[in-house]
C-alpha positions, 0 to 999 in steps of 0.5 A: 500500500505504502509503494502505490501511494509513494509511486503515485506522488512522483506521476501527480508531481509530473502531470501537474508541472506538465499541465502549468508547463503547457498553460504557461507556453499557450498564454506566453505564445498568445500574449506574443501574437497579440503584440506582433499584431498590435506592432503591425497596426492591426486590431488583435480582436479581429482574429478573435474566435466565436465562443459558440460551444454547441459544436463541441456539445454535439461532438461529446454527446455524439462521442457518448452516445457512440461509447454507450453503442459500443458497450452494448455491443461488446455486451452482446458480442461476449454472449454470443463469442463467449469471455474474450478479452478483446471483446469490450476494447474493440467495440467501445472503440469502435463505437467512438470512431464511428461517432467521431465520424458521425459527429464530423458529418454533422457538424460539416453539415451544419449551418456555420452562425455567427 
C-alpha cells in the first residue's frame, strides 16, 4: 500500500508541472501574437474566435452516445463469442470512431452562425 501511494506522488508531481508547463507556453505564445499584431497596426480582436460551444456539445454527446453503442455491443458480442478479452476494447472503440465520424458529418453539415 505504502509503494502505490509513494509511486503515485512522483506521476501527480509530473502531470501537474506538465499541465502549468503547457498553460504557461499557450498564454506566453498568445500574449506574443497579440503584440506582433498590435506592432503591425492591426486590431488583435479581429482574429478573435466565436465562443459558440454547441459544436463541441454535439461532438461529446455524439462521442457518448457512440461509447454507450459500443458497450452494448461488446455486451452482446461476449454472449454470443463467449469471455474474450478483446471483446469490450474493440467495440467501445469502435463505437467512438464511428461517432467521431458521425459527429464530423454533422457538424460539416451544419449551418456555420455567427
Amino acid at each position: 500500500m505504502e509503494n502505490a501511494f509513494a509511486a503515485a506522488i512522483p506521476i501527480t508531481i509530473s502531470l501537474a508541472l506538465a499541465g502549468f508547463g503547457i498553460a504557461y507556453y499557450y498564454f506566453t505564445t498568445r500574449s506574443r501574437e497579440r503584440l506582433a499584431l498590435i506592432e503591425k497596426g492591426l486590431d488583435p480582436m479581429a482574429f478573435a474566435q466565436s465562443r459558440s460551444y454547441l459544436p463541441l456539445l454535439l461532438l461529446l454527446g455524439v462521442l457518448s452516445m457512440g461509447i454507450a453503442v459500443g458497450i452494448a455491443a461488446g455486451a452482446v458480442l461476449t454472449q454470443l463469442v463467449g469471455s474474450q478479452s478483446y471483446v469490450y476494447p474493440a467495440t467501445i472503440f469502435f463505437g467512438a470512431g464511428l461517432s467521431l465520424v458521425i459527429a464530423y458529418y454533422l457538424l460539416k453539415a451544419a449551418p456555420a452562425s455567427h
